[in-house]
N, C-alpha and C positions, 0 to 999 in steps of 0.2 A: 455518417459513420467515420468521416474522415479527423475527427476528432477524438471517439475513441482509439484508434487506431495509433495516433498521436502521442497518447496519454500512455498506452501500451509501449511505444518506443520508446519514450522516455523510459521510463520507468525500466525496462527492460535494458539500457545502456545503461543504464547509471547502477543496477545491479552487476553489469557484464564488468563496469569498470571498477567495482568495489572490490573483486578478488575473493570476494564471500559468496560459496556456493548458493542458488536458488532458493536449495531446501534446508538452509538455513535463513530464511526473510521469511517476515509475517507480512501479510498482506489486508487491508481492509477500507472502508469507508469511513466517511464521519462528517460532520457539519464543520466540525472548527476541528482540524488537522491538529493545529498549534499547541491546542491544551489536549488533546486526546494523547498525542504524542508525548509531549512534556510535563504534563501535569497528573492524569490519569493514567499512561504507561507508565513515565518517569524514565525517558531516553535520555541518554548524556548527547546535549548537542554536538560533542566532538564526533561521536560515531555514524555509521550509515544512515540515514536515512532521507527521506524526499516523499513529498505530496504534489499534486497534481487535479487539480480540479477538473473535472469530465463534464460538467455540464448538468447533470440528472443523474438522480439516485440509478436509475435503469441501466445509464451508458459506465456509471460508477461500477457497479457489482457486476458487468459484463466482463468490465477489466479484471478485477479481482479473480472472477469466474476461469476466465482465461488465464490467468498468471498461475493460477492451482491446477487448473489441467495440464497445462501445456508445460509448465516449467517444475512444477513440486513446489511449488510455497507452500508457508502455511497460510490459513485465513480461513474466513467464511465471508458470505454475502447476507445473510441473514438481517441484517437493519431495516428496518421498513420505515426509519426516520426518512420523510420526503426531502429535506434539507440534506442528507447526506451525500454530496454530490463529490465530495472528493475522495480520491485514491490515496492511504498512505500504504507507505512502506517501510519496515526498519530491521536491521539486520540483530537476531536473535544474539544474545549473550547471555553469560551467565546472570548478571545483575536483574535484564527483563525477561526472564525467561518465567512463563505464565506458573 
């Protein structure tokens, strides 16, 4: 567990230090962070955001799970891709706004 826990604090400091409230970040998994983030959202890599590989889809969506209970993100856990082992995160704007 000592690695989700990990992934959690990251992610949880690097939101604390962006100055962008909680419930303004989406939260989610995916297999390939890079293009989910850049290619299918279409984030400007100047702005917030950060992934984080957890290990397992399982310990992936605990974190997510956790970052929407405990903090107000947005997101879902819902991917049942086995591959999706990473946590992204990226801070909502008007341009990605779903």
């Amino acid at each position: 567990m000592l690695k989700t826990r990990e992934v959690r604090n990251e992610i949880v400091k690097y939101i604390n230090d962006s100055g962008v409230g909680f419930t303004n970040w989406h939260v989610g998994t995916a297999s390939h962070p890079h293009t989910s983030l850049f290619t299918e959202i279409n984030i400007d890599k100047d702005s917030f955001w950060i992934y984080k590989d957890a290990g397992s889809k399982e310990l992936a969506q605990s974190v997510v799970k956790f970052m929407i209970d405990t903090y107000g993100t947005i997101g879902d856990t819902g991917n049942e891709d086995e591959t999706c082992h990473f946590v992204y995160a990226y801070a909502i704007t008007q341009e990605n706004k779903d």
